[in-house]
C-alpha positions in Angstrom: 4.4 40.4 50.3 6.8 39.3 47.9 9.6 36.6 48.3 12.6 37.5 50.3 16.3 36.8 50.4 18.2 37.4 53.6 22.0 38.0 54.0 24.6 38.1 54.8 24.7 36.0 57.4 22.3 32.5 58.3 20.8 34.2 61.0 20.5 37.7 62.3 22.9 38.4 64.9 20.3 40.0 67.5 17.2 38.4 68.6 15.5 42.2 68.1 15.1 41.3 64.0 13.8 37.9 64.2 11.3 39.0 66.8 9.9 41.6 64.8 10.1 39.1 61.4 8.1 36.8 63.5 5.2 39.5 63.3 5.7 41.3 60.1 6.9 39.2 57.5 5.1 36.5 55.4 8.4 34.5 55.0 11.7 35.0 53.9 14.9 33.1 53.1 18.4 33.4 54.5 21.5 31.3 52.7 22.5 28.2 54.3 23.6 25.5 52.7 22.3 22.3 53.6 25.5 20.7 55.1 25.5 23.8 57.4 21.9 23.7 58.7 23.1 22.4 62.0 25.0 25.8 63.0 22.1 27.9 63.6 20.6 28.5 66.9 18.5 26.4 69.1 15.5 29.3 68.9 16.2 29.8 65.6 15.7 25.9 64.6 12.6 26.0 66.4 11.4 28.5 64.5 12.4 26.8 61.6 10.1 23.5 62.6 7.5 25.0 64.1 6.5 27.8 61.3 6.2 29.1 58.1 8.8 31.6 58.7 11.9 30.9 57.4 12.8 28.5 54.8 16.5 28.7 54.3 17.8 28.8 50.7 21.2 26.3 49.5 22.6 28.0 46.8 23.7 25.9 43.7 27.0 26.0 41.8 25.7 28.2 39.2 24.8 31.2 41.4 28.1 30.4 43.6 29.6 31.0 40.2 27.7 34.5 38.9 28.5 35.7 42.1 31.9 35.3 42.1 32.3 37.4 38.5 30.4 39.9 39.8 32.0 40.3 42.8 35.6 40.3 41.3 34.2 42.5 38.8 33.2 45.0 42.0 36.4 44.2 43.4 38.5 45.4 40.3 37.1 48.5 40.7 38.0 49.5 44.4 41.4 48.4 43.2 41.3 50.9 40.5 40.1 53.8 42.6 40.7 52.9 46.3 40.1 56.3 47.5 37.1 57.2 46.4 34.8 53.9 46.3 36.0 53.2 49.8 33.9 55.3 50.9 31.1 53.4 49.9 32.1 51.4 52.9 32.9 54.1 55.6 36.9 53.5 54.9 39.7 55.9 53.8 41.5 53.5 52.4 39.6 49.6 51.7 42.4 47.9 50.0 45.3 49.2 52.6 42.3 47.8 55.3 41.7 44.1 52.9 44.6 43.6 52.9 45.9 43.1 56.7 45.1 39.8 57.5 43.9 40.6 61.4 40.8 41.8 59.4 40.0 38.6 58.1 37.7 37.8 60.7 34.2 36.3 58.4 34.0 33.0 57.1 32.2 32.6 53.8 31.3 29.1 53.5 32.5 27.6 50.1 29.1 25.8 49.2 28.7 29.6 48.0 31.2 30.9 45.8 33.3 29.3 43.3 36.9 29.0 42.8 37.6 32.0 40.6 36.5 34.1 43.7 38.8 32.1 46.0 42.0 32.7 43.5 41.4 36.1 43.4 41.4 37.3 46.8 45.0 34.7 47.6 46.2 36.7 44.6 45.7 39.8 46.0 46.3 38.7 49.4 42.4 40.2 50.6 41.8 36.5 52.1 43.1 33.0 52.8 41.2 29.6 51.9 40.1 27.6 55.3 38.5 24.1 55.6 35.0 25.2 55.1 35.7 27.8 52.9 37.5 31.2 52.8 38.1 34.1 55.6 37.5 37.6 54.2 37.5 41.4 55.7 33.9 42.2 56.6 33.1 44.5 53.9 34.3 42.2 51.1 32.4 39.2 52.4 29.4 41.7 52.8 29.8 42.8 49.0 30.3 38.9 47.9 27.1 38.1 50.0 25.4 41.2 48.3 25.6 39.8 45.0 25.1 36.2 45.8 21.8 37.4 47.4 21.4 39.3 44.4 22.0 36.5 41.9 19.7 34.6 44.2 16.5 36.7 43.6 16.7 37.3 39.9 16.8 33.7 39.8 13.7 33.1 42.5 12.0 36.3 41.5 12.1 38.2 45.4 13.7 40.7 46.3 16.5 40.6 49.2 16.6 42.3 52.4 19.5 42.7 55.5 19.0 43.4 59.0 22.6 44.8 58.5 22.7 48.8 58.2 26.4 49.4 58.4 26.8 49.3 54.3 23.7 51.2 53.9 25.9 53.6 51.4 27.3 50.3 49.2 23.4 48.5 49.6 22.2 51.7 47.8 25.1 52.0 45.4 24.1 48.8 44.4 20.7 49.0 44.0 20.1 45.7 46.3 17.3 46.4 48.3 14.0 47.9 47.3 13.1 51.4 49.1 9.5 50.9 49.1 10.2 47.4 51.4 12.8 49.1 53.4 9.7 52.1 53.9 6.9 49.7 54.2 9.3 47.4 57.3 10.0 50.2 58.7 6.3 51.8 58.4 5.5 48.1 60.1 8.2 48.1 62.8 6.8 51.6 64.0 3.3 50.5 64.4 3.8 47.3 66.2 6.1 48.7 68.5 3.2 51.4 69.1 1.1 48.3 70.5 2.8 45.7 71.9 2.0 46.4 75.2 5.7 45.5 76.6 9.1 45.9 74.9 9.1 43.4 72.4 12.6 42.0 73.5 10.8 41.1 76.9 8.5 38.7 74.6 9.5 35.0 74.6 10.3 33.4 71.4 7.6 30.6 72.0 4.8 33.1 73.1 5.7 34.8 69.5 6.0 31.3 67.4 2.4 30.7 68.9 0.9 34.2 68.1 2.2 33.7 65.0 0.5 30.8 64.2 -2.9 31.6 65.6 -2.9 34.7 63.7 -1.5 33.7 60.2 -4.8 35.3 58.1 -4.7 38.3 60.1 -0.9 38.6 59.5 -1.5 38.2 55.8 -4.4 40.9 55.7 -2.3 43.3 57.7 0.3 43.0 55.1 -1.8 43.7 52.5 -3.5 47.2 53.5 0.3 48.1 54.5 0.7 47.4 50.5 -2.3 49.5 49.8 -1.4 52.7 51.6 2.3 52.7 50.5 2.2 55.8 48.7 0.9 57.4 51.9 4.1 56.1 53.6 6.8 59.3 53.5 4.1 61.9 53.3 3.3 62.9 56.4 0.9 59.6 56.7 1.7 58.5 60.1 2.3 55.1 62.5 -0.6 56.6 64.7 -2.6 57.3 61.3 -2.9 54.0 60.3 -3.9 52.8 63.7 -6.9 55.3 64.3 -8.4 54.4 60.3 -8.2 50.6 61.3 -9.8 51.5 64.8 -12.9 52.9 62.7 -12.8 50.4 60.0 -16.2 50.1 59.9 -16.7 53.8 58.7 -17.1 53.2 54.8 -19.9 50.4 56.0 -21.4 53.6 58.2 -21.5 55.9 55.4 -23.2 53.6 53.1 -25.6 53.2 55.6 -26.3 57.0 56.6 -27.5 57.5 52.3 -29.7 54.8 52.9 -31.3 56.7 55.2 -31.7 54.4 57.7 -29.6 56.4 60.4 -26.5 54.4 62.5 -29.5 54.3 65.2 -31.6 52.2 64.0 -29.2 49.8 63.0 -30.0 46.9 64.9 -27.6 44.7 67.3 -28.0 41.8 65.4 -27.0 43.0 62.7 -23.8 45.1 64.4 -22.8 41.7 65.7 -22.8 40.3 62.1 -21.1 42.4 60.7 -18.1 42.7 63.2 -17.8 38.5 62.5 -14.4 37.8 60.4 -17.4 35.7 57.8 -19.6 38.7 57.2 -18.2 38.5 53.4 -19.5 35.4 52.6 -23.6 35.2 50.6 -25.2 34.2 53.5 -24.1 36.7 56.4 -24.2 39.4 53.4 -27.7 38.6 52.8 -28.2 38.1 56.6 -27.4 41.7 57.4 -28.7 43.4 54.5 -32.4 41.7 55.7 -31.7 42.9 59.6 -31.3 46.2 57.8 -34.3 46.3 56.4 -32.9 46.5 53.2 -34.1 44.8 50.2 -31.2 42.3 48.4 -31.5 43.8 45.2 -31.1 47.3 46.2 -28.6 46.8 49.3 -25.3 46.6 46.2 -23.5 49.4 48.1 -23.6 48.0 51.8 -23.3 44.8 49.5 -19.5 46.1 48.5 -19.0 47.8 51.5 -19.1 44.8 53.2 -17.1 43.0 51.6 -14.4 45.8 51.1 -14.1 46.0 54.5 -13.1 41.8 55.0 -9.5 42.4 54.4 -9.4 45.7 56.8 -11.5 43.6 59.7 -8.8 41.4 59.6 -5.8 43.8 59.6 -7.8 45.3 62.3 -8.3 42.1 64.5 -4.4 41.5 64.0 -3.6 44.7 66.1 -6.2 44.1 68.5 -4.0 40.8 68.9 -1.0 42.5 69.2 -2.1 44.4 71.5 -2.8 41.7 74.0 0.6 40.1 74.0 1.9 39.2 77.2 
């Protein structure tokens, strides 16, 4: 999965997210500074020490500053035609709304923007400068913190991504996030709510750091055959779907076997029991089950492949047997 950038804020504000992040994603990288490390969360700084997670990002002056243009340069343009872009952000009128100052209710810290951007919102009165930084209106700090996260993963090659659907109309305007990782989170979300046995907000964070860290090759496997059936995701290719192939993911092995001619009868339990081990890719168990087979080395290439085809799918498939045993 590739890199990811989270905003706009250092945590998500519901524990429902970081739950589900705990048993989807690879890692990804919200944007605290360092000098604001100590405001998160006691649950969230343990999951901070005690995995791979989340590895917070401090942005530098230089993407402070490209922000900042781009932002004012955004911000120009709702001045120019309130009425119409302010619907990008659910409003009749944005400017009329930016500019009461009971709305400025969202601190953006100043370790992230520059100076420029702090001038302009006091000259237009859509924000006031505080002690750690400057209060905005929600949606302007959200379209600040959209291209800061934006600036952010040109510069780190990842893409970004926001637990935060209220702007969904300005997010796509703005081309931030990528469709096929909103499809394929999504995609995820559905299937491990289809296993957990329990709502996953009854889970503990600890039982979940632990998982997590007993299962971090099978998370990684499941990941990748979400990235290999993403073109089935949106046509009619279901949650459900992708849990019945993974519960016969031994089915390409079992074809390869039938054109032997050997029959899934006469395969013998030995040989079942090797193949179902997590190793049964490496020379030694290949060469192992192709002789319980019967099968001579040179001729066995197809249950060969099979075989090891099948390594990445045994492990996606032993990740939702896991999941499906959390307590």
């Amino acid at each position: 999965m590739e890199p990811l950038i989270y905003y706009p804020t250092f945590e998500p504000p519901t524990d429902a997210w970081l739950k589900f992040s705990l048993l989807y994603f690879e890692n990804f990288r919200p944007i605290i500074p360092y000098s604001r490390r100590g405001l998160v969360s006691d649950n969230y700084a343990r999951i901070i020490e005690n995995t791979d997670l989340i590895r917070p990002y401090s942005p530098g002056a230089d993407v402070g500053y490209r922000a900042s243009l781009k932002a004012i340069e955004e911000a120009d343009k709702i001045f120019a035609s309130t009425h119409e872009r302010s619907l990008l952000f659910n409003s009749a009128n944005l400017i009329r709304k930016w500019q009461n100052s009971a709305n400025w209710n969202f601190n953006v810290y100043h370790e992230k923007f520059s100076d420029i951007w702090a001038d302009y919102c006091e000259r237009n009165n859509i924000g006031r400068r505080t002690e750690n930084g400057i209060m905005l209106p929600e949606e302007l700090a959200f379209l600040f913190m959209t291209y800061l996260a934006k600036e952010i993963a040109f510069e780190e090659s990842a893409a970004i991504i926001t637990d935060n659907n209220k702007y969904d109309n300005f997010t796509n305007y703005s081309r931030s996030t990528t469709p096929s990782l909103n499809h394929r989170t999504r995609f995820a979300k559905g299937i491990i709510n289809l296993l957990i046995p329990k709502n996953l907000a009854d889970v503990p964070f600890e039982r979940l750091i632990e998982f997590r860290e007993k299962n971090r090759d099978y998370l990684r496997a499941f990941n990748a055959e979400l990235q290999n059936i993403q073109e089935k995701i949106g046509e009619g290719y279901s949650e459900q779907d992708f849990i019945n192939n993974y519960n016969n993911i031994y089915s390409e092995f079992s074809r390869q076997v039938l054109l032997t001619g050997l029959g899934l009868a006469s395969v013998p339990f030995a040989a079942y029991m090797l193949i179902k081990n997590p190793a049964a890719t490496s020379p030694e168990y290949v060469k192992e089950i192709l002789g319980a087979l019967g099968v001579i080395i040179g001729g066995g290439y197809a249950l060969n492949r099979a075989l090891r085809d099948n390594e990445t799918g045994r492990y996606c498939k032993k990740y939702m047997t896991n999941l499906e045993r959390i307590r």
